[in-house]
N, C-alpha and C positions, 0 to 999 in steps of 0.2 A: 268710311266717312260719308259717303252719299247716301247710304243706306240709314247710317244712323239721322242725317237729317231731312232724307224722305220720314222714316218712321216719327221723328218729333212734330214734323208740318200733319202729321196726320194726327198724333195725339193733342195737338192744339186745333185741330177743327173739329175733332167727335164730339166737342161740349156742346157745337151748332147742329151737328148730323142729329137727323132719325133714328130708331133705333136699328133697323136694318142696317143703316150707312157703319152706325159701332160696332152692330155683329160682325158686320161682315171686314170691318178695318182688324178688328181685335183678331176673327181667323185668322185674316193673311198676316199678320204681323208675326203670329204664333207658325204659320208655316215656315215665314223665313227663318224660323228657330231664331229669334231674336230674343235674347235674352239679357233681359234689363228689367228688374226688379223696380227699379221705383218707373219706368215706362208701365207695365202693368198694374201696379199701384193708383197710377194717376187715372188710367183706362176705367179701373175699379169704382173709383168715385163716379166717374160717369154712369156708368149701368145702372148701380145701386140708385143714381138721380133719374133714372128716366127708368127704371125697373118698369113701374105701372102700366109701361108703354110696349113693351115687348111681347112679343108673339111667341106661342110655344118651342118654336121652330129657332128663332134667334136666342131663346136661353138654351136651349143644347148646344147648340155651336159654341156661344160664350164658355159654357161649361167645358164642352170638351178641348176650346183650346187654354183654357187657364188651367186644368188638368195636367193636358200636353206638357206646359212650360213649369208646372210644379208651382202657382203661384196663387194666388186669392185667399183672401181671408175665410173666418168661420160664418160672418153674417153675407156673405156673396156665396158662399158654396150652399148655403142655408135657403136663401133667396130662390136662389134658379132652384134646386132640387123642389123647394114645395111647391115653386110656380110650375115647375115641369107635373109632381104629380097630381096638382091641381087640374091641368088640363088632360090630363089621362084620365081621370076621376069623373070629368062631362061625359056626358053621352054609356051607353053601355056596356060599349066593347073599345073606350079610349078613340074615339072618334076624336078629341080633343089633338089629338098628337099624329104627325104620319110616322110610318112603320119605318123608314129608315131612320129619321130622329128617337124613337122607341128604342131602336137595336143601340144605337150611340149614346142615349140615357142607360140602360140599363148593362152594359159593358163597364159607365162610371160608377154607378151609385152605389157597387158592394163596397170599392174601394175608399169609399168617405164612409167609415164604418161607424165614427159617432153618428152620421144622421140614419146612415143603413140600416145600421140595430134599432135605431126608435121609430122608423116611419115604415120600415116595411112590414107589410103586410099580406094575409093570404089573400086581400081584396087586387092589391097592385098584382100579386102574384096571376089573377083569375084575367087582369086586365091584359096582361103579357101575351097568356096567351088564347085569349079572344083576336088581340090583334092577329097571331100569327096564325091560328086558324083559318080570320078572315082573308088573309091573301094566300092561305094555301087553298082555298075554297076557290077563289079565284083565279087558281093556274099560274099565279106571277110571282112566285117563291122562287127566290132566285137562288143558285146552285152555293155560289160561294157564301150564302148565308149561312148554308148547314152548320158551319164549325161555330159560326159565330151565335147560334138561338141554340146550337148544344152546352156549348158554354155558360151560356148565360142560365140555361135553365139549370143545369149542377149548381150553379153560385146562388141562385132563389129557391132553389128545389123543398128548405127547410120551411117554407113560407106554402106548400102546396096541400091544399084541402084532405086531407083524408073522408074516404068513401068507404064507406061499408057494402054500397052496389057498384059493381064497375061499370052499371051503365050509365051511375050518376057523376063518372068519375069525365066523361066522354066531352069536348070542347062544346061549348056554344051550339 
């Protein structure tokens, strides 16, 4: 009972929130495993009205928690995925995006396989992993990553350049 109308007093203010304030309400709401299809729904309309305004950072969070709860339409999962690899796509090595939102993008993106199958690419592929070269170059590759960028790289692996020299084959 309190929870449900904590959760409503905040899906009636996100229309006035930043979009930080809706990333970060849409998270937590999706932590308490709260599970209400038309709460999520209404959240929905918000993002998609203030889309333009979001940060690379707050559409993976959105993503990952409407994933979470099994919920969002095709033009919101559509949305965040091309704004996500839009900002991967700046700079040369995905400077656009930081490396732990990268690892929580690319955990989701095989499983929305209509948009998987048509956007990825051996380019996302080369961006994956520049990032993860880049912080292994920098000593701060953190241990329990391993399983999670072995992962991910088996699920992208078919999107990976073929080389005829192995030294052209070598990260960044």
């Amino acid at each position: 009972m309190v929870l449900n109308q904590l959760v409503e007093k905040v899906r009636l203010k996100t229309a006035s929130m930043k979009p930080r304030g809706v990333a970060f309400a849409i998270e937590s709401i999706a932590n308490l495993d709260y599970k209400s299809e038309e709460t999520f729904k209404k959240l929905e309309k918000v993002v998609i009205s203030k889309f333009d305004d979001f940060i690379p950072h707050y559409m993976v969070k959105v993503l990952a928690s409407y994933y979470k709860m099994g919920y969002g339409s095709g033009e919101l999962y559509d949305k965040l995925i091309n704004g996500v690899i839009k900002a991967m796509s700046e700079g040369d090595h995905g400077e656009g995006l930081k490396y732990s939102d990268m690892l929580r993008f690319f955990e989701i993106f095989p499983e929305v396989s209509y948009i998987f199958d048509s956007t990825m690419n051996e380019e996302l592929y080369k961006v994956f992993v520049a990032k993860i070269s880049q912080v292994m170059k920098d000593k701060k590759f953190p241990t329990e990553d391993v399983a999670r960028v072995f992962s991910i790289l088996v699920r992208i692996s078919p999107y990976q350049p073929q080389f005829t020299n192995p030294k052209d084959a070598e990260p960044f």
